[in-house]
C-alpha positions as CSV (number, residue, x, y, z in Angstrom):
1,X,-78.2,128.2,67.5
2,X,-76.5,130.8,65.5
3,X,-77.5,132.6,62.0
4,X,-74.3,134.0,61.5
5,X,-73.0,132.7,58.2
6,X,-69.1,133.8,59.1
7,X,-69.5,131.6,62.1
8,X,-71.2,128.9,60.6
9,X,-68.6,129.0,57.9
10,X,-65.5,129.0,60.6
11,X,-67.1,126.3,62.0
12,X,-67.2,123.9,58.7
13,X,-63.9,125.1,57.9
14,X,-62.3,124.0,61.5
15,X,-64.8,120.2,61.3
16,X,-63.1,119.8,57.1
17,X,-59.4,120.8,58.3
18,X,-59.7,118.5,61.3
19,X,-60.7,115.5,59.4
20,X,-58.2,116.3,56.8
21,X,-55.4,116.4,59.3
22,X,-56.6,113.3,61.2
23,X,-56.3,111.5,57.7
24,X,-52.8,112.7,57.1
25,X,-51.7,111.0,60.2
26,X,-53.4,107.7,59.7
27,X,-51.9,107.7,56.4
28,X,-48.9,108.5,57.8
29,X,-49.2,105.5,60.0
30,X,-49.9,103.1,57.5
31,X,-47.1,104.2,55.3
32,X,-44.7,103.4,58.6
33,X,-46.0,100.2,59.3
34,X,-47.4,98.7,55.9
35,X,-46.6,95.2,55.6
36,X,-46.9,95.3,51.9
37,X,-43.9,97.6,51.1
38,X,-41.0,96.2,49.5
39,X,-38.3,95.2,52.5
40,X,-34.6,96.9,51.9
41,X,-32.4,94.0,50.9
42,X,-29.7,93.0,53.5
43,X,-25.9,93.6,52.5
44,X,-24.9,91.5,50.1
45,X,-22.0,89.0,50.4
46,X,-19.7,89.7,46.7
47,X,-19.8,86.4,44.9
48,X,-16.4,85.4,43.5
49,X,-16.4,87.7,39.9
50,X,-17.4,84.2,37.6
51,X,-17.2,84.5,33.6
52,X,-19.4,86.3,31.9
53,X,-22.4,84.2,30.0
54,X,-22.5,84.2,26.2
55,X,-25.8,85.0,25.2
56,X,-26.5,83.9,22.1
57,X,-28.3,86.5,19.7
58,X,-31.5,85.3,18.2
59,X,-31.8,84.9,14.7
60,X,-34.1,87.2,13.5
61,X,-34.1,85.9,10.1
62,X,-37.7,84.5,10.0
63,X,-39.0,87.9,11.4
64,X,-37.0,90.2,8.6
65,X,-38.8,88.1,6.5
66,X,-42.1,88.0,7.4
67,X,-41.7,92.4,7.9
68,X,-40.7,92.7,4.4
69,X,-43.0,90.4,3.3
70,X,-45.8,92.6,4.9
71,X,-44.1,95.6,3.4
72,X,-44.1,94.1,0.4
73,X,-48.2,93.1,0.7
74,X,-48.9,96.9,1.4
75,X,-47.1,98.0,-2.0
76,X,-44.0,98.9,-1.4
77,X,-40.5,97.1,-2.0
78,X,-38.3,95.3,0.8
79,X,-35.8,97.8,-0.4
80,X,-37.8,100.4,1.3
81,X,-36.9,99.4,4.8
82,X,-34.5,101.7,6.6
83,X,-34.5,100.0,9.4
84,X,-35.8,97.2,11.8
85,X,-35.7,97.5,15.3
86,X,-38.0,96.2,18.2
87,X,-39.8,98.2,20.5
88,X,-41.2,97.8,24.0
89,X,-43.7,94.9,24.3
90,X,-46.4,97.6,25.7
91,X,-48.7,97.3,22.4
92,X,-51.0,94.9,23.5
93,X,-51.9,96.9,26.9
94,X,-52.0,100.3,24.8
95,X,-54.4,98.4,22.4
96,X,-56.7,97.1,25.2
97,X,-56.7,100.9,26.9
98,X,-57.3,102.6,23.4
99,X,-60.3,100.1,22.9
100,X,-61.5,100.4,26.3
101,X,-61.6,104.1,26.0
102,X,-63.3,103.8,22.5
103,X,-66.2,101.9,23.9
104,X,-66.8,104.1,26.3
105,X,-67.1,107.0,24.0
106,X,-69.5,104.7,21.8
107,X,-71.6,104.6,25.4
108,X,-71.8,107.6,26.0
């Protein structure tokens, strides 16, 4: 039994390193043999070149409306409206994590 701290320290440092480096290579394993990663596709036979689709474009007519119709309810005029453009269908999940993150606050 030893009272050195020096030693004592050496000695946890040498037991945390270990265990650290004995995690590495089990991770290392699993990343070389997970069965969950995403397989490379095989070469790809070139399909004869076919004509491209016509994709219709929606008509946003209906949604215009209903934007300057809402622009309109808040005060302003439809003439105000630069521009409409979409944007990324994320709002919902940045709505659910900005409520989430609210309630919490109100918990604690």
């Amino acid at each position: 039994m030893t009272t050195n701290p020096w030693l004592i320290a050496i000695i946890n440092m040498t037991i945390v390193f270990g265990v650290l480096i004995i995690l590495g290579v089990i991770m290392s394993v699993i990343k070389v043999c997970d069965p969950t990663a995403k397989k490379k596709p095989a070469a790809k036979v070139a399909a004869p070149a076919a004509a491209p689709a016509v994709v219709a474009k929606k008509d946003n007519a209906e949604v215009i409306a209903v934007i300057a119709a809402a622009v309109a309810a808040c005060g302003c005029s439809a003439d105000q409206i630069a521009c409409i453009r979409r944007i990324p269908s994320n709002g919902w999940t940045v709505n659910a994590r900005e409520e989430v993150m609210n309630v919490r606050k109100e918990c604690f």
